[in-house]
C-alpha positions in Angstrom: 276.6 146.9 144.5 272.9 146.3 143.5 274.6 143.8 139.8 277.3 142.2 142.9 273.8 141.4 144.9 272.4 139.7 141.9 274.7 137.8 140.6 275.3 136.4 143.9 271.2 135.1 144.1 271.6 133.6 140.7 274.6 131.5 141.7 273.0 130.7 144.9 269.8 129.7 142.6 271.5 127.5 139.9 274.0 126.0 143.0 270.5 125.1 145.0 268.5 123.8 141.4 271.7 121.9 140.7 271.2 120.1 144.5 268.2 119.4 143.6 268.1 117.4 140.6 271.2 115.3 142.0 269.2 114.3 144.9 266.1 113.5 142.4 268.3 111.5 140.3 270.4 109.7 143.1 266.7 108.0 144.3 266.1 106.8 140.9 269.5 105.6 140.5 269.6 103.8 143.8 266.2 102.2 142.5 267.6 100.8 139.4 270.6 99.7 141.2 268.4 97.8 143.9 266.4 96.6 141.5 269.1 94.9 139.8 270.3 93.3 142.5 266.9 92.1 143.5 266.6 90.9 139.9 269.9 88.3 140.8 268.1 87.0 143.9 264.5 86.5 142.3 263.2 83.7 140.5 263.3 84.0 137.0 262.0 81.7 134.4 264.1 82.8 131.3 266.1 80.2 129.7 263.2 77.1 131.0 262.6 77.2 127.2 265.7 76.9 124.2 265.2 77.9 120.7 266.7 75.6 118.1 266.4 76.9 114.3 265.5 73.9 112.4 266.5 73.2 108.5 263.5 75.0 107.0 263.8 78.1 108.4 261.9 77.3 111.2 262.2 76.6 115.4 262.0 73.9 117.6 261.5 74.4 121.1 263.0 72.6 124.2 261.5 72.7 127.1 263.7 72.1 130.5 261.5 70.0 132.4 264.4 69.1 135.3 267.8 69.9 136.6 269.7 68.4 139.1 272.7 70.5 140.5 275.3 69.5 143.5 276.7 71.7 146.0 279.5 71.3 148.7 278.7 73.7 151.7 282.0 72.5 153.5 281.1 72.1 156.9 279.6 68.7 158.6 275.8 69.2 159.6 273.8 68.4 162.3 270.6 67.2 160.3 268.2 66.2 163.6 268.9 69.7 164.2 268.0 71.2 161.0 265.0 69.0 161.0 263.7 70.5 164.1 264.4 73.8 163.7 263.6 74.1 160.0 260.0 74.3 158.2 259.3 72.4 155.0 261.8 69.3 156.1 261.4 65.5 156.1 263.9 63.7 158.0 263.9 59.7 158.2 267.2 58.0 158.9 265.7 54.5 158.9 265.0 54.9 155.3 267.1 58.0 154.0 270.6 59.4 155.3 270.1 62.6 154.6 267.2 65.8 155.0 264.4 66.6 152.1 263.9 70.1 152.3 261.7 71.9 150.3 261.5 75.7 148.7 258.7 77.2 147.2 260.8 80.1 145.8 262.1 79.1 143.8 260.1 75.7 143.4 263.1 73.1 144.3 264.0 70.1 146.6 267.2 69.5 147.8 269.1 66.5 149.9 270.8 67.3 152.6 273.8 65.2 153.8 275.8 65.1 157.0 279.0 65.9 154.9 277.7 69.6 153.5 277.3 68.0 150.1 274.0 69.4 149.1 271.5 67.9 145.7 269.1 69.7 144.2 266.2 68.8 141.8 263.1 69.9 140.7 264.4 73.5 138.9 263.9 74.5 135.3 267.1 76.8 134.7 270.5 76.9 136.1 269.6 80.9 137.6 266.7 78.4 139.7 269.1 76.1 140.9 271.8 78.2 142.3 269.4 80.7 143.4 267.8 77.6 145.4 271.5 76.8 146.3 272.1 80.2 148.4 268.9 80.1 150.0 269.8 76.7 151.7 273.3 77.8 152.4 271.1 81.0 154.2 269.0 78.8 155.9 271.9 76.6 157.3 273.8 79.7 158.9 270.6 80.7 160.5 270.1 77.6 162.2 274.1 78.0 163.4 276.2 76.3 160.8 278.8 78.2 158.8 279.2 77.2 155.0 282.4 78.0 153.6 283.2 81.0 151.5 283.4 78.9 148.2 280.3 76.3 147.4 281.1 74.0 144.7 278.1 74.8 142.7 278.0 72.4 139.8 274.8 71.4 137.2 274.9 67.3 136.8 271.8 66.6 134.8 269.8 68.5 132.6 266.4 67.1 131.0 264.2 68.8 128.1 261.5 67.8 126.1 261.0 69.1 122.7 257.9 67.8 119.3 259.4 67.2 116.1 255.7 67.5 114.8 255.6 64.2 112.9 255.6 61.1 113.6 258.8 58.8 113.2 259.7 55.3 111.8 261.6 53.9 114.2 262.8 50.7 113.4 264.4 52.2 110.4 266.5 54.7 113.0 267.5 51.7 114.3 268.2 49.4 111.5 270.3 52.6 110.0 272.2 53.6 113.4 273.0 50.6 115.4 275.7 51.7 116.6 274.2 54.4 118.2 270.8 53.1 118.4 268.3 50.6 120.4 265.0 49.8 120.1 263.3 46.8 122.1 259.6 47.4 121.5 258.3 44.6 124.1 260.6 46.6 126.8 260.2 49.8 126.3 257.8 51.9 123.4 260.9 54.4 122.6 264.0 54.3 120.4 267.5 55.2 123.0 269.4 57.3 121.0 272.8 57.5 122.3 275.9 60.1 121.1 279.3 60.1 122.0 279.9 64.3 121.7 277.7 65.4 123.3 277.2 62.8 125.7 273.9 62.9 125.5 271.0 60.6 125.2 267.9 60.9 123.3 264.5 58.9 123.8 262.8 59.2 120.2 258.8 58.1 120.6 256.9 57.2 117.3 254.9 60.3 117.6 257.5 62.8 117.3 258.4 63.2 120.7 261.8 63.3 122.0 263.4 63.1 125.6 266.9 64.7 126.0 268.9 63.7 129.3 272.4 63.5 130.1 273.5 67.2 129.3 275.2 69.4 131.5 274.5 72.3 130.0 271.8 73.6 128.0 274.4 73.9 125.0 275.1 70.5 125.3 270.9 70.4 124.8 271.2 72.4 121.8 273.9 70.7 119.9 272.4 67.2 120.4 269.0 67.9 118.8 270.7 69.7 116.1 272.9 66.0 115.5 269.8 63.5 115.8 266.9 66.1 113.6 268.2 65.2 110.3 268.5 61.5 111.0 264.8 62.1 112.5 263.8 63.5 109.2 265.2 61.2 107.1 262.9 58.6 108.7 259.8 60.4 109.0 256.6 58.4 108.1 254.5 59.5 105.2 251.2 59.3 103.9 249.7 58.5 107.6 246.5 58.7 108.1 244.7 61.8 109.7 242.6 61.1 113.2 239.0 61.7 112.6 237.4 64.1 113.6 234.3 64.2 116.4 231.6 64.3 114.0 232.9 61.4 111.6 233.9 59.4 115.1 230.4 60.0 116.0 228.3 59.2 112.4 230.5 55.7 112.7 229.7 54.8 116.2 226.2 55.3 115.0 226.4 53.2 112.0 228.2 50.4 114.4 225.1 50.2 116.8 222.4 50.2 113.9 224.6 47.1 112.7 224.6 45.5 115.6 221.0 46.2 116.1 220.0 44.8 113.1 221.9 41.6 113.7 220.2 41.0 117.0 216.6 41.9 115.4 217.7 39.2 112.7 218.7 36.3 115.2 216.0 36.9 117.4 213.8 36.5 114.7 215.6 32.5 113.3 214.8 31.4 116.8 210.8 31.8 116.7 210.6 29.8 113.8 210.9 25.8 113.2 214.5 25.7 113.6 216.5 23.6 115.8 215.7 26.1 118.7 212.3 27.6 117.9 209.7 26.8 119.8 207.2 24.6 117.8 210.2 22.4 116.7 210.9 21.3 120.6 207.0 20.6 121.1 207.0 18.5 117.9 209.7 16.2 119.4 208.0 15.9 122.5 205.3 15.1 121.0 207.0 12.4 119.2 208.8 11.0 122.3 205.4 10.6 124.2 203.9 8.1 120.9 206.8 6.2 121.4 206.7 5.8 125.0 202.8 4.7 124.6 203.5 2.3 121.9 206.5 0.8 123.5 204.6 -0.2 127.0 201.1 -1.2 125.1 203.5 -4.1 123.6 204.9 -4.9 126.9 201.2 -5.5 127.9 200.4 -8.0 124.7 203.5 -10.1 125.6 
């Protein structure tokens, strides 16, 4: 009886310890699970900033500076009242058709239309944009308008900045790629770099810089840089000369002003003399005027 009485507390023991570390690992794994799904509904800036090897072993780095995405929310909108009822809204229909609204997480602004189609700027990664996306379509069913199940969430324009590091000879791009290529210095300082797949376009500046627009996607980025770098090598200036530094800009403003000094000492100094505009040569001529006058009226007087 006494081994039946014990055998029964130590199944009742390990039953009770094995209750207890489910329900202390069901908390943390509840925890992770929210804070996955957090994780989807927070702003996030990973992939603001694309990695592209380069042909040295090397990286270049674009940075998304803008995206604009379109949505279709499906439903027709009353936008007086979503101006009147929502904060952060600009609403105009003299000059625009349709309501600014404004989100400061994540940082966007999108245009809303009568029809449900939505536009949406100012975001730095397509997570951003159709994060921003859902919290308008939220907003928009609080105020008491129902957006369809399905939003046609689509990315139209994607721009990213990236620094070859040296500077480029541009009217050689051009002379060697006109087909592809134009470069109007009196219109605009930069070379437009056009490609046909990807159908993207690429503003090449003389100091290495280099504006990429027209992608859709950030592979579309990727692949276009990786098309125009070795025709941007190929052309890349040489033997340029280094900026100077603060202390040799400063030793040659110095020497500039003692020039100039000494050239004002030196003309100041031609003047005081018998020149044609010191001062002793004027009196001399006066002088000489006055006998002249004087000898001019005495013969008026003998006549």
């Amino acid at each position: 009886t006494t081994s039946t009485t014990t055998s029964k507390q130590n199944r009742t023991t390990t039953m009770a310890d094995n209750a207890a570390s489910a329900a202390a690992a069901q908390p943390q794994s509840q925890s992770q699970d929210g804070q996955q799904s957090l994780s989807q509904f927070a702003p996030n800036l990973a992939g603001s900033v694309l990695e592209v090897p380069d042909m040295f072993g090397g990286s270049l780095l674009i940075r998304l500076q803008n995206m604009s995405a379109t949505a279709d929310l499906g439903v027709r909108l009353d936008l007086k009242q979503i101006a009147l009822r929502c904060r952060n809204t600009e609403f105009n229909p003299r000059r625009f058709a349709a309501v600014i609204m404004r989100l400061r997480e994540p940082r966007a602004t999108a245009l809303v239309f009568a029809s449900g189609k939505l536009v949406i700027t100012g975001t730095k990664s397509s997570h951003n944009s159709s994060l921003a996306t859902k919290k308008i379509a939220y907003i928009l069913e609080r105020v008491g308008f129902q957006p369809s199940s399905y939003i046609n969430f689509k990315v139209q324009n994607i721009v990213g900045t990236v620094d070859v590091g040296y500077p480029i000879r541009l009217e050689g791009v051009a002379f060697a790629h006109p087909t592809f290529s134009s470069y109007e210095p009196e219109l605009f300082p930069g070379l437009i770099y056009r490609l046909v797949q990807p159908r993207v376009v690429l503003l090449v500046f003389v100091s290495g810089k280099v504006v990429i627009t027209g992608a859709k996607t950030e592979d579309q980025l990727v692949e276009g840089l990786k098309k125009v770098y070795p025709v941007l090598l190929e052309f890349r200036k040489a033997n340029v000369a280094s900026l100077p530094t603060m202390e040799e800009a400063a030793t040659a403003a110095a020497a500039t002003a003692s020039a100039k000094n000494a050239a004002a000492s030196a003309s100041s100094g031609r003047g005081r003399g018998k020149g044609k505009r010191g001062g002793k040569g004027r009196a001399i001529r006066t002088r000489r005027g006055k006998d002249l006058n004087n000898a001019a009226q005495n013969s008026s007087l003998d006549v």
